[in-house]
N, C-alpha and C positions, 0 to 999 in steps of 0.2 A: 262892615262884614267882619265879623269875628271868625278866628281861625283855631282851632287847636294847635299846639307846637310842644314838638319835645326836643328834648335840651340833648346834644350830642358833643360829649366832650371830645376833639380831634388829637390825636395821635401829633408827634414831631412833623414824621412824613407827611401826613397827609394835612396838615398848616403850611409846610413848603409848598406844597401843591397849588393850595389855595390862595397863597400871597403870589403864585409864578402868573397868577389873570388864566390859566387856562380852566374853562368851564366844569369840566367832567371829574366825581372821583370813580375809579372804575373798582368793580366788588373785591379785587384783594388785599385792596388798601383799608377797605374802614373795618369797622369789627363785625363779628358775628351776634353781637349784639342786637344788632337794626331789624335781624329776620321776626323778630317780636313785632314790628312796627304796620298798621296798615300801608297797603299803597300808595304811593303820591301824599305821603305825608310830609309834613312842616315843619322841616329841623331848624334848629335853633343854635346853631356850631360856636361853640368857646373853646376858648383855650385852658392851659393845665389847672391856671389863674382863677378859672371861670371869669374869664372875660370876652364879653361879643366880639365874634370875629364876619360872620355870617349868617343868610341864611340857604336852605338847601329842599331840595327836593329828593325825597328817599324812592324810590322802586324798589320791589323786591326781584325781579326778574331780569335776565339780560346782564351783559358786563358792565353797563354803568351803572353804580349803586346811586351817588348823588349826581345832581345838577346844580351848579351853585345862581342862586339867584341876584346876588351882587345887591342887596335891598340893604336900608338903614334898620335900628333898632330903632322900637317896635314896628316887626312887618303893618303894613297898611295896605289899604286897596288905594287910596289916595295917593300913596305913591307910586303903585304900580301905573293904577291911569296915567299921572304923569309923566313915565317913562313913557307909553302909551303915545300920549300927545305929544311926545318931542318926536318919538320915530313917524307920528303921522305927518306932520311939519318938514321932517329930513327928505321924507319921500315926494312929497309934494311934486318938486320936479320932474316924478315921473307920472303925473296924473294929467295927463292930455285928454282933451275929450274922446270917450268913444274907446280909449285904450285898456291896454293889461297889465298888469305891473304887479310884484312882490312887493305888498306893503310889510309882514313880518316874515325875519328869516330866520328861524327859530334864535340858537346862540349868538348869532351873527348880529342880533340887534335885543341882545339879552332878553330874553325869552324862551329860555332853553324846552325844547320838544312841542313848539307851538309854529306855526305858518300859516300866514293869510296874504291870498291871493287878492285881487282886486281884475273883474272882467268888464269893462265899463261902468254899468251901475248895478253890479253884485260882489258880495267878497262871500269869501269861499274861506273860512277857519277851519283848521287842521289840528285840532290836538292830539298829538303824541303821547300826551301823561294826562292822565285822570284829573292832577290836580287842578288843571286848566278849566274843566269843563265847567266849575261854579264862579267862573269869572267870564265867560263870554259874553255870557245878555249885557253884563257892563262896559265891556270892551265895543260891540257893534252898535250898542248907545253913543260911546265917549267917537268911534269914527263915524257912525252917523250925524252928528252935530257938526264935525268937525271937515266933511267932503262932501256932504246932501246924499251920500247911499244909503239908499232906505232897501235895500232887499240883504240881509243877510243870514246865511246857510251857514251851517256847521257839517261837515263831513268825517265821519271816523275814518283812522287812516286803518289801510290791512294789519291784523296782529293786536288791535283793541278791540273789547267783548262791548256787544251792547244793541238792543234789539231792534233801535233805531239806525241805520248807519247814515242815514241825510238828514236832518229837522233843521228848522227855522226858526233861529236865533229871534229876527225883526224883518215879516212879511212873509209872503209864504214862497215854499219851492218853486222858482221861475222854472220855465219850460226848456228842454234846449232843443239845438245849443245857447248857447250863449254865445253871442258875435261881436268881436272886438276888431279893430282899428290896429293896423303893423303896417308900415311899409307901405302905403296906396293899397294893401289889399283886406280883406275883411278871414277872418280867422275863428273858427269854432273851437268852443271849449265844449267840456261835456263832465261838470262835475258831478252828475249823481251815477253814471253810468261808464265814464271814463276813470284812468289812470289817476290818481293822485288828487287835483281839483279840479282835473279836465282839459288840462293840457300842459303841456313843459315848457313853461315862460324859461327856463333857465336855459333853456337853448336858441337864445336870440341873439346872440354872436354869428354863429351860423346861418342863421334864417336873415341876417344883414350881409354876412359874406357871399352868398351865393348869387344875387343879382349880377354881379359883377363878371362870374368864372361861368356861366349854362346856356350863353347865347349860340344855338348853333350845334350844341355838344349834345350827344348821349347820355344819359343819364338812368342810373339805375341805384334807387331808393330802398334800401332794406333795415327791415325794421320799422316800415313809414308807422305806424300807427295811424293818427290821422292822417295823415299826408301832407304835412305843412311844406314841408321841402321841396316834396311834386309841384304842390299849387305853386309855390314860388320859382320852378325851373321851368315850368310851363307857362305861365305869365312873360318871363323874361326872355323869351325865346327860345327853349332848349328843342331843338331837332325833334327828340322824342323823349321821352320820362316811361320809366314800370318803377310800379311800388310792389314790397313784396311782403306779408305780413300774414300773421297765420292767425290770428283772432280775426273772425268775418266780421265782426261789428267794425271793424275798422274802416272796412270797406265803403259802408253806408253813411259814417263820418266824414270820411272821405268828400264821396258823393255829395253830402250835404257842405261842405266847403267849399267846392265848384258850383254849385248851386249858389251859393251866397255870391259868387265873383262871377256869374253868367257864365259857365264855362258848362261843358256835359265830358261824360264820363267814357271815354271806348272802350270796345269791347275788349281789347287784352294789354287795356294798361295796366290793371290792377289782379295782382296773383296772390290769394290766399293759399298761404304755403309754408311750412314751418322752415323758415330762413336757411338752420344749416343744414339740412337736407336739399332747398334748392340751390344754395350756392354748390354743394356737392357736384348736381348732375347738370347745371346749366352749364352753357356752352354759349360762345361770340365775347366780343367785345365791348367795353363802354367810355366813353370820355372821361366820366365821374362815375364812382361807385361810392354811395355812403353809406356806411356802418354807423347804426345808434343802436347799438345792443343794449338790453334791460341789465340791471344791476345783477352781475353774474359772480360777483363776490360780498357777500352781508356780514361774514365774520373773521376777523382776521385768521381765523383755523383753518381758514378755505381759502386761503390766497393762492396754496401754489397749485391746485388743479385750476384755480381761476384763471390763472395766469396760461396754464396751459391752453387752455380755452378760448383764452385771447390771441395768445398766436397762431392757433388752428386756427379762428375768425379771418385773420389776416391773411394767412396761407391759400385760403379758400376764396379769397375774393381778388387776390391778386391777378390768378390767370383771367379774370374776368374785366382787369385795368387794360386798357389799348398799351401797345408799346409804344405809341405814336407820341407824346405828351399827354398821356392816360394820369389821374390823380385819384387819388383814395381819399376821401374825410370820412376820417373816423373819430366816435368820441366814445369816452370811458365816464360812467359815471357812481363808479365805486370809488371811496375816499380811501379806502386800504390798500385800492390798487395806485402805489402812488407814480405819478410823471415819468421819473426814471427809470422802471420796471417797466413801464407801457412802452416805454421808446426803445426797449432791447428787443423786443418784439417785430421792430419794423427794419425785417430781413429778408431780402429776395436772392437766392441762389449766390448766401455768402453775403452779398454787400447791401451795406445800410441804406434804409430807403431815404430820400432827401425831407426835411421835417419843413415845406417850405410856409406853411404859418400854425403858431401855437395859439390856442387862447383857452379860456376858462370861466367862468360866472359873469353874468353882465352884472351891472353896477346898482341894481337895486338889490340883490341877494347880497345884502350887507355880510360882512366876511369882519372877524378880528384877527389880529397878529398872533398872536397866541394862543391859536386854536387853528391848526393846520386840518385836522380833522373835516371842518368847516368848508373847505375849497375840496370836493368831494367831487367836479366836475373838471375834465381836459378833453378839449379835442385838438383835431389834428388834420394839418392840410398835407400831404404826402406824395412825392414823384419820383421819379426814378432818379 
């Protein structure tokens, strides 16, 4: 596969950048030069020397201008496969039969603005950048050979144009849900009609935590989207579960996950309701209350109404924690909103709530050091 590339001589700054390992150049560092350049085009970055340093991925929109691709001179497809095949190999031990797993995590396994999911025997590709899109048929070749998944989808994520938003990469669009293998229990995904590729594998720290803390307890799920959280406090004995969620398709997602574990649905477990208006006016108490708010800050411009927004979250769900050994989990999954901003937040009448466990990405949402950006998820186990 031949590529067009054009040649980008880099600035001092922005070589520091690039030799520090972190992925992103963001648009006020490189020139004004690039707004010439098509989208998701193929830079070619030397130095003053003209000498290769990298190469790079241009956008013209948004605050990142490049993505550095970390490739040898002359790009190849042969090497990208290869990089390809060593992340299919790493992941390996999370391919259990029947399960779900992040086999790409966009930068996190140098792949910058790309993600592929994996639902038993479907993966779910996510391109972020255009440029991705004349490299998939070769990618769901090189992982089909390489795991026996023969069904794989491409989904555009929200915020990319394109008349298709689901086609089939290799076999055609399976039907959903899609049902995977977690914990003894079976779990729907819904990539042509759900959130992102149909479900939030990256919340499986929690969905392993909660067996342990809902036997017995109240429980009150906001934000359920599908319901993973319910199915799982309700499995493991919890007293009683309400989900509460304002998109009705959730509902029926829901439903269809308690159908897959033989369970049925009552009549007022489940309240279509736009979250902070009903944490506003409900009333009682709960053993567990969990906050999974959607990304309520996407640009660093917006952090500090986000932030405010966070605390109100907090505020509002508190009267709704028992005083009795009542616990809050809540989780943030904005990367701007960083850990120790979130945790000034957790205050009840003056004194700090107790932070009694922290966690972040499970271990296939491959993460590097030098890209904090990358760890974009924290929650939070919380008591009085």
């Amino acid at each position: 596969m031949e590529l067009k590339t054009y040649r980008y001589q880099a600035s001092k700054k922005l070589l520091g950048i690039v030799r520090s390992g972190h992925p992103w150049i963001y648009r006020g560092i490189s020139s004004s030069a690039m707004d010439a350049l098509p989208p998701s085009s193929l830079l070619r970055v030397v130095d003053g020397e003209n000498h290769f340093v990298t190469y790079a991925i241009y956008e013209p929109v948004g605050i990142i201008a490049m993505r550095l691709l970390r490739t040898p001179d002359p790009f190849s497809l042969s090497h990208i496969l290869g990089k390809l095949k060593s992340v299919v190999r790493k992941k390996s031990a999370f391919a259990k039969d029947g399960s779900a797993y992040r086999l790409l995590n966009g930068e996190g396994d140098f792949f910058p603005g790309l993600t592929c999911d994996i639902y038993s025997s479907v993966s779910v590709w996510q391109p972020y950048l255009q440029f991705w899109d004349k490299f998939l048929p070769a990618f769901a070749e090189t992982v089909e050979t390489l795991t026996g998944i023969s069904s794989h989808i491409c989904k555009l994520p929200g915020g990319r144009k394109g008349d298709l938003r689901v086609y089939p990469l290799i076999g055609s669009i399976p039907d959903e849900p899609l049902i995977f293998d977690e914990g003894g229990l079976k779990f729907s995904s819904f990539p042509v009609t759900g959130q992102k590729t149909g479900f939030f594998l990256d919340l499986r720290m929690i969905r392993e935590l909660l067996p342990s803390m809902v036997k017995g307890k109240s429980v009150l799920n906001c934000f359920a989207n599908s319901g993973a959280f319910s199915l799982i406090a309700r499995h493991h004995g919890a007293k009683s579960v309400f989900s509460v969620d304002e998109d009705e398709r959730c509902r029926e997602q829901y439903l269809s996950t308690l159908t897959a574990n033989r369970y049925s649905l009552g009549n007022d477990e489940w309240i279509t309701a736009d979250v902070w208006d009903f944490l506003s006016n409900a009333t009682g108490s709960f053993d567990i209350v969990i906050l999974d708010p959607p990304n309520i800050c996407r640009r660093k411009s917006s952090l500090e109404p986000a932030m405010k927004g966070f605390r109100k979250l907090v505020n509002l769900a508190l009267p709704l924690v028992s005083k009795k050994g009542g616990k809050l989990l809540i989780a943030n999954c904005s990367g701007f909103m960083k850990r120790e901003l979130c945790e000034k937040a957790f205050v009840e009448d003056g004194k700090r709530l107790k932070v009694l466990k922290h966690g972040s990405l499970p271990a296939d949402h491959s993460t590097i050091k030098k890209f904090p950006e990358g760890k974009y998820l924290d929650w939070w186990l919380l008591g009085r």
